[in-house]
Each structure stands twice: as C-alpha cells, then as structure tokens.
C-alpha positions as CSV (number, residue, x, y, z in Angstrom):
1,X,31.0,-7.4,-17.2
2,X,29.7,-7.6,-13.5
3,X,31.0,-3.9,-12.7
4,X,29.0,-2.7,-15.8
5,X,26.0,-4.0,-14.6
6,X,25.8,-3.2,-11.2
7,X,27.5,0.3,-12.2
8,X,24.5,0.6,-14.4
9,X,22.1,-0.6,-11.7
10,X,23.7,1.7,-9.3
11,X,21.4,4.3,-10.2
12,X,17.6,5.0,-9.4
13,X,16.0,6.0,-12.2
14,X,18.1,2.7,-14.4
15,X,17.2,0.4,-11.7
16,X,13.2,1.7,-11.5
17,X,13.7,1.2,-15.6
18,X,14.7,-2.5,-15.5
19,X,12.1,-2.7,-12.5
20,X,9.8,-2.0,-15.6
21,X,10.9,-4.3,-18.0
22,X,11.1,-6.9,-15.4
23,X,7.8,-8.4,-17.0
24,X,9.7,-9.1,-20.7
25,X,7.2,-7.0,-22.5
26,X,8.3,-4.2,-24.4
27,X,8.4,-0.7,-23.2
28,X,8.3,2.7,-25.1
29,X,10.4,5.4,-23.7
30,X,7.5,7.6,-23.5
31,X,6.2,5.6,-20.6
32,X,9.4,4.9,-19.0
33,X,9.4,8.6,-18.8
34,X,5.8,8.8,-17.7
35,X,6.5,6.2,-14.6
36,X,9.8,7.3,-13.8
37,X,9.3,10.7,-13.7
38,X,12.2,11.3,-16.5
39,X,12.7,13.5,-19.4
40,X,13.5,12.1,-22.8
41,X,17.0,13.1,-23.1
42,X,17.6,11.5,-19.2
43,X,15.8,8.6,-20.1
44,X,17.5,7.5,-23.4
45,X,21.0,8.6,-21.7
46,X,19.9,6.2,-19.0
47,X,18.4,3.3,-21.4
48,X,21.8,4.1,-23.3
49,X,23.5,3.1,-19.8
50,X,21.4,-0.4,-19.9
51,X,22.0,-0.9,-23.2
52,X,25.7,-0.8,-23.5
53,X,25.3,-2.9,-20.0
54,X,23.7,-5.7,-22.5
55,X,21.1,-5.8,-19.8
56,X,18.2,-4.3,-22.5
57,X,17.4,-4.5,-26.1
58,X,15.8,-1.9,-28.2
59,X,14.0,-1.7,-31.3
60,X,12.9,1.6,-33.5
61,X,8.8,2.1,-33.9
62,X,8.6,5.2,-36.0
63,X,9.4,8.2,-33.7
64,X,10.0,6.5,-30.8
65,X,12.2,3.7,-29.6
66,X,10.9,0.1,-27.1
67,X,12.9,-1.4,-24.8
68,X,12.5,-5.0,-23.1
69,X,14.9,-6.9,-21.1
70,X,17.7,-8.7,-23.0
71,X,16.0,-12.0,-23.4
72,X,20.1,-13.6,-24.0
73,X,21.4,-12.5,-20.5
74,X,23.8,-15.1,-19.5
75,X,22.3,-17.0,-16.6
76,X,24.3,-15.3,-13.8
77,X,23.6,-11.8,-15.0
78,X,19.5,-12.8,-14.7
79,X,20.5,-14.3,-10.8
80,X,22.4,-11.3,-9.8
81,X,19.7,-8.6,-11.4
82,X,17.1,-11.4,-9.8
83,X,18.5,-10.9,-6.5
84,X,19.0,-6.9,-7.2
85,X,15.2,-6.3,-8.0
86,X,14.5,-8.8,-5.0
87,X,16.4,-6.8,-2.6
88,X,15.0,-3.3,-3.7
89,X,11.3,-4.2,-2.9
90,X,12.3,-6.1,0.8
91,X,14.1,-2.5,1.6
92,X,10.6,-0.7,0.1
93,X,8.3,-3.2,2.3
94,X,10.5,-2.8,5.4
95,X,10.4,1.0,4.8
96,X,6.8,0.6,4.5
C-alpha cells in the first residue's frame, strides 16, 4: 500500500491534483485540467492513478466526473500525504 501511494505521488501533475483536493471539497476534472495544465485523457489516466491508490473518491455528475480526497484514508496514509504536500511547498518557498 505505501509504494502505491508514493508511486502515485511520484508524479507532478498527480501530486499538483491531490495539492487541489487537499481542501476536501469536490473537484471536477475540467478544472483539474484547467489548473494543471492537463488534457482530459491525461488527467483521468492520472485521477485513475489516485484512485486505484485509494487516495481519491469520485462520483459521476452527468458528463463529467468530481473527485475529493478519500475522506477514509487510514491515519498514516493522511500523515505521510500531510508530510508530502508539506514538503513540496517548503522546496517552492525556498525556491522562491
């Protein structure tokens, strides 16, 4: 289970995605793709990624498809993605 989830946070575009759900809401993919620059067939392989990483939950709305962070990660998984997210924006003020 750890692998799978920092495999899946190994990668920019998955790791700016969970940056995004970070607040709980729920996202549509159409403005994950918006802010991250993606398009839709990238972004739903990558929210694929998350998903089968447990780290998101999805639900259908019509056409398109909203994401939010899995609100039953195991308290570990929430430390370590925590710690993850934490890390990424100290390297971004550094670089600053």
């Amino acid at each position: 289970m750890i692998l799978t989830v920092l495999s899946a946070l190994a990668e920019p575009t998955r790791l700016g995605a969970m940056r995004l759900l970070e607040d709980g809401a729920e996202h549509c993919v159409c403005e994950l793709m918006v802010k991250l620059d993606a398009s839709q067939s990238r972004m739903s392989r990558h929210m694929k990624v998350l998903r089968d990483a447990d780290l998101v939950v999805d639900r259908r709305d019509a056409q398109w498809v909203r994401y939010r962070r899995n609100p039953d990660l195991a308290p570990e998984i929430i430390n370590l993605l925590d710690a993850v997210l934490n890390a990424e924006r100290a390297f971004e003020e550094e670089a600053a």
